[in-house]
N, C-alpha and C positions, 0 to 999 in steps of 0.2 A: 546076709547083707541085703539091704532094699536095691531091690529093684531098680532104681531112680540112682543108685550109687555110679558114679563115673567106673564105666569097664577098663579106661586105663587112664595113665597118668594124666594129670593136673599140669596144666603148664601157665606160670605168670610171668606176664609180659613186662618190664619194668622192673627195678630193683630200688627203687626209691624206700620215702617215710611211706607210702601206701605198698607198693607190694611185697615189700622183704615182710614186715609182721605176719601178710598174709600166708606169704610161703611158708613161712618159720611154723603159724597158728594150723595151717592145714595139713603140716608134717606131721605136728605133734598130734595132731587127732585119727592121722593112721591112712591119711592118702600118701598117693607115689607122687611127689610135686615135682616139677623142674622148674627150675627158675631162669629166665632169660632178662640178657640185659645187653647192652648195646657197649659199655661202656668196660674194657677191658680190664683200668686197673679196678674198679668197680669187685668186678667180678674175682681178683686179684687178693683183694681185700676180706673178699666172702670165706676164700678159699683158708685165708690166712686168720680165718674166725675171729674178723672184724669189722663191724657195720661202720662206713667213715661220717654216716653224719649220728653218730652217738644216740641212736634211737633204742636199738637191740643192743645186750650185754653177749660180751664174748661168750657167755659159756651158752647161752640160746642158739648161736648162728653156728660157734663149733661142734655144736652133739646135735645137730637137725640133720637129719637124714635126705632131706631135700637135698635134689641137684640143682648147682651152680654153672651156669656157662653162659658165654658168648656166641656160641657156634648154632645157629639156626637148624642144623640137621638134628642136633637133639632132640629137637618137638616130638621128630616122626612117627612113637608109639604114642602120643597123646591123643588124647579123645575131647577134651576140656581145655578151654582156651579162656584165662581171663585177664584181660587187656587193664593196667595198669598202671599205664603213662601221665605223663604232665599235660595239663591243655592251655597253654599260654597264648597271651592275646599278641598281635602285631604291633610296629611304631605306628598305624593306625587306632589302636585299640579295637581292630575286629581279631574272631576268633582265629586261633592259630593249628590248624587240626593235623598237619604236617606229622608230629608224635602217634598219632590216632591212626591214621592212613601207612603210616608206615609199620608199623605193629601187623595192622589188618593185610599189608602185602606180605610181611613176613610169615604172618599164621598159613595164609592162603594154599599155597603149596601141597600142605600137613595134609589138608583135610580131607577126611571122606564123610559117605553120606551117616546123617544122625548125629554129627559133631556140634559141641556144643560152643558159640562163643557168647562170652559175658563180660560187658563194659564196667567198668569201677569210675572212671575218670568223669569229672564234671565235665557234665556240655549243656548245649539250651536242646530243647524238646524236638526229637525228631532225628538225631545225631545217629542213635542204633541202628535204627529200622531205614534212616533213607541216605548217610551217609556211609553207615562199615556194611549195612547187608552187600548191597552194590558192589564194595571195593572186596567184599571177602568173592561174592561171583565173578568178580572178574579175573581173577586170580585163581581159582579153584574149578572153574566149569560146573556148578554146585548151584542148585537154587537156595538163595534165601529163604526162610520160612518155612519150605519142606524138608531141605535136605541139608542145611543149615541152620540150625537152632540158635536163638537170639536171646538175652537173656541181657538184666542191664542190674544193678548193686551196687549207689553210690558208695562210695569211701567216705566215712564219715573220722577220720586221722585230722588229730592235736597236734601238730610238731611240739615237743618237750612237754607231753601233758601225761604224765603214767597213772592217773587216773582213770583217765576217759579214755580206758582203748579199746580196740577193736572187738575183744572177747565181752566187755562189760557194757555198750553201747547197743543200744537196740539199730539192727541195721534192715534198711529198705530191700527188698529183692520184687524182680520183675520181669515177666518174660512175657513172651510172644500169644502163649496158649498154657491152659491149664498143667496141661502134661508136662511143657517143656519149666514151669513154675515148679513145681515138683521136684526137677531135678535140679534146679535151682537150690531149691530149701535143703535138698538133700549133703547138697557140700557146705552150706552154710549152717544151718543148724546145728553139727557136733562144736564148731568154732564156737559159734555167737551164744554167750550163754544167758544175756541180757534180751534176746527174742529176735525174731523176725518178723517184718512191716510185709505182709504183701499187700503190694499196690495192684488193680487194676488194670493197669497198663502203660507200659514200657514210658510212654511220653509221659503218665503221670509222675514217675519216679523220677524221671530227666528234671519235670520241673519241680519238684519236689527239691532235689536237690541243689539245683540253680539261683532258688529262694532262701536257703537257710542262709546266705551267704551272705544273699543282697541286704536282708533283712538286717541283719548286723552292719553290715556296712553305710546302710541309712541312718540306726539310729547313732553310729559315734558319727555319721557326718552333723546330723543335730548338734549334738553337744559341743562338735566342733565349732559348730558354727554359734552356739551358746558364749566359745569360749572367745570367739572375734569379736562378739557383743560388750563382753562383759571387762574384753581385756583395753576395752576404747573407754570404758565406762572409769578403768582404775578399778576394778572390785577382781576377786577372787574367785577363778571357776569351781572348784575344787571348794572352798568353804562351801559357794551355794548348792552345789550337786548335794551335801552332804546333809544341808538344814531342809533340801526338796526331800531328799532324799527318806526323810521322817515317815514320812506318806507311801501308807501301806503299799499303793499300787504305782509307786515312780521306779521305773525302773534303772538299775545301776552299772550306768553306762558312764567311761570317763574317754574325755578329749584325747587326740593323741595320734600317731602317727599311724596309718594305714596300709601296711606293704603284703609281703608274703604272696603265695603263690593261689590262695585262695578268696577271702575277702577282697583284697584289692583289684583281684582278675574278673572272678564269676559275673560279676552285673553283669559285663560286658559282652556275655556270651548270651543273655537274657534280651538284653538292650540289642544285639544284632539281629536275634529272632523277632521280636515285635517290628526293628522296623521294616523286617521282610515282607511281613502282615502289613506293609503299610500304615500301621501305629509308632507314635516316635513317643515315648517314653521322657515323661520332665522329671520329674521325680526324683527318679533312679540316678541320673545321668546328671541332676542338678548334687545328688550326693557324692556323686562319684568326683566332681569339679572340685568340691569342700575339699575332700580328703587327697585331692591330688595336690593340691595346694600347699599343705601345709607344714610342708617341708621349707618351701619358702618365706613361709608367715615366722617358722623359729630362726630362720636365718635373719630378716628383715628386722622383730623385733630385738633377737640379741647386738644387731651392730647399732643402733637406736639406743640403747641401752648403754652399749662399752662405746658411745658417741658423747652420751652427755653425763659419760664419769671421765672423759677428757683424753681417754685410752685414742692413742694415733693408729688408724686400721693398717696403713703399713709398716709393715713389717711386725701386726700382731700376730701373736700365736695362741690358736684354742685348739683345744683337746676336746674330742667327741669321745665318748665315751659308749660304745656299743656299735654295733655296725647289721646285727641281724636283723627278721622284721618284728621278732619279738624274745621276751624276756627266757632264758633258760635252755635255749637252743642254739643249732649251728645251724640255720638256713638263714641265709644271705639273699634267698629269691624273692626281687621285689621289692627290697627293702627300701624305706623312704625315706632311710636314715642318710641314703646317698644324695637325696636333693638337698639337704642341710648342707653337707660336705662341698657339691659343686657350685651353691649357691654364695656359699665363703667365700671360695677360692675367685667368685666374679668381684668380690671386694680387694682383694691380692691379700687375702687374708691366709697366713699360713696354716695348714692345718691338718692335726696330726689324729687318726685315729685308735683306740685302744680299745681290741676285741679278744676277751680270752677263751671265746670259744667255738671261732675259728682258727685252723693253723694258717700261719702266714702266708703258705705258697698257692692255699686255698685264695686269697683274701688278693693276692698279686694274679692270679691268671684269671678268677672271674672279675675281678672288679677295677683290678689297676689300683690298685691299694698297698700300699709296704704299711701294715700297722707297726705301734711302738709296743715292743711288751711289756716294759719298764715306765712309763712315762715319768721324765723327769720334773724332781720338785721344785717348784719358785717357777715355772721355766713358763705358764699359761696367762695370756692376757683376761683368757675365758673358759671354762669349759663347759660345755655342753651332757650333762648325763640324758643318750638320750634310750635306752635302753634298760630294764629295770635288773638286770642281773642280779640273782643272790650274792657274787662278788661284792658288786656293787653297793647292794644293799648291805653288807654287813662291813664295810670301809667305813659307813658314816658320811654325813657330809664334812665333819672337821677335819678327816683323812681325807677326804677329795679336793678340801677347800687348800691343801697342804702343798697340792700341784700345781695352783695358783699364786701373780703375785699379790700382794697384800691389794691390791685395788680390784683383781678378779672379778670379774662376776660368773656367779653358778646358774647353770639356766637348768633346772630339774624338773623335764618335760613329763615325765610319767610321776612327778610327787612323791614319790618314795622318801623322802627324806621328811614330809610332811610341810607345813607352813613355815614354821622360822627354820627351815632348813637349806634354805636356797636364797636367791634373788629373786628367780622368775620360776613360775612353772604356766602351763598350760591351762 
């Protein structure tokens, strides 16, 4: 074995879309992993060889040799520590590192000297080295950087994407010093079989990954804001996208709702760090306004709409159609499909949503949501597809226009159904 191989077990912190593949992908390639998670039935679920938000197939999670648990004393033979949590922002929108800090007091205990810890989770630049080194020394009696090994490997996780994963995706790694790089590469390499990115250093991979996000997130807030233009003008965003679109080097980017636990959050952790620098950031934060918006802009224009076809808004009733932050998945975090929903309801407008791939009691304790599984026919003043599900897309709009009454209107925010297939789209 190399040198650089972790002496004992592998411990990942989280159980989420980023660390269950990890654990699953570093089992199968012949490390001792344990996997830790805070969240009991979670862990309940793992045990019962099944991932609950449909990322991993039962037969991956029930023949993985990896340990599952709750119980923090498990760590204790581990050597390898990599921290895999959520980094969500505040009702402020600064960063929320409360998951990050808690992880790093949990690790803290375990460690002894030459133990390795390495961050997956987005943060802005400097989060490693001047955030968890700290919280792992205070907790451990342990110096950072000497006796303490730092090491950072964005997550670069698609929710509902089995193309792009972890194995087939070229992934960034980055540590402290050469050597402690090395052992970095060493657990990552048998996984990743699409290569590894070494970066220079630790902040450059923080930003590194802080920007992939932003960077998408700026250009659908353009187009968003293409589609405010165009949709005062009477023209269609979606035909134009399509006739720019001709042009070798326009890139194909469409309007549309912005949530999730990634796109929607990261600016924010970027936008906190410059304006510590004392830089404030227009830009970024003028995109992030677009896309926050625009959940209100489909509520606004559809009651506009079922205003001047004569539809009386009380006591109307529209069917939203999707509730995730996007097409093909069960992640609800983030989602902007909820500012549509609350924006209704400031109209007393009724309204019902239909998600088939959340379970129901999922869809009640995060959101305060009873979805319809059924949604009955003739019964919608309106509905809203606002989520592009393969369901969805293979219903038709003449099966969804079925739900509605004869005066209806279809608002087909993602176009799926194409131009004469709706009323409105985006």
């Amino acid at each position: 074995m190399s040198q650089h191989t972790p002496s004992g077990p592998i411990a990942i912190l989280g159980l989420g879309y980023v660390g269950l593949p990890l654990a699953l992908a570093l089992a199968r390639s012949g490390f001792d992993v344990v996997g830790l998670d805070t969240d009991p039935d979670l862990i309940a679920s793992l045990h019962n060889g099944r991932d609950p938000n449909g990322e991993v197939s039962e037969t991956s999670v029930s023949s993985s040799q990896a340990k599952f648990t709750a119980d923090p004393a498990d760590l204790a033979p581990c050597t390898t520590y990599i921290i895999a949590v959520p980094t969500p922002i505040t009702d402020a929108k600064k960063p929320n590192l409360n998951p990050i800090l808690g992880a790093c007091a949990t690790i803290a205990p375990h460690l002894q000297d030459g133990d390795l810890m390495i961050l997956e989770s987005t943060v802005y630049p400097g989060v490693t080295e001047e955030v968890c080194g700290p919280a792992l020394e205070q907790g451990s009696g342990l110096k950072a950087g000497t006796q303490i090994k730092l090491g950072y490997s964005p997550e670069r996780v698609n929710p509902g994407d089995a193309e792009h994963s972890m194995e087939n995706v070229t992934k960034i790694i980055a540590a402290q010093d050469d050597e402690t790089l090395d052992r970095v590469e060493a657990i990552y390499a048998p996984v990743v079989k699409a290569g590894l990115h070494r970066a220079s250093s630790i902040m450059t991979a923080e930003a590194a990954k802080v920007i992939e996000n932003t960077q998408r997130d700026l250009n659908i807030a353009l187009v968003n804001e293409f589609a405010l233009i165009f949709g005062k003008l009477g023209l269609d965003t979606l035909e134009i996208l399509e006739a720019a679109g001709t042009k070798w080097n326009f890139l194909p980017f469409r309007p549309g709702l912005v949530g999730g636990h990634c796109i929607g959050v990261d600016p924010y952790y970027l936008t906190y760090r410059a304006e510590q620098l004392g830089y404030h950031p227009e830009v970024i934060l003028a995109g992030r306004r677009i896309n926050d918006h625009m959940g209100a802009h489909v509520a606004g224009s559809l009651v506009k709409t079922m205003l001047a076809r004569g539809i009386d808004l009380q006591g109307a009733r529209v069917l939203v159609m999707g509730y995730t932050f996007k097409e093909n998945c069960a992640d609800t975090r983030n989602t902007r499909v909820a500012d549509i929903v609350e924006e209704l309801a400031e109209y007393s407008i009724a309204v019902d949503v239909h998600e088939p791939w959340v379970p129901s009691d999922v869809m009640q304790s995060r959101h305060g949501v009873d979805p319809v599984q059924h949604p009955e026919k003739g019964a919608y003043d309106a509905i809203i597809v606002a989520v592009g599900h393969k369901e969805f897309v293979e219903m038709g709009s003449d099966a969804v226009r079925t739900l509605g009454k004869p005066n209806a209107v279809l608002y087909d925010i993602k176009g799926i159904f194409g131009k004469s297939g709706s009323d409105m789209r985006l």
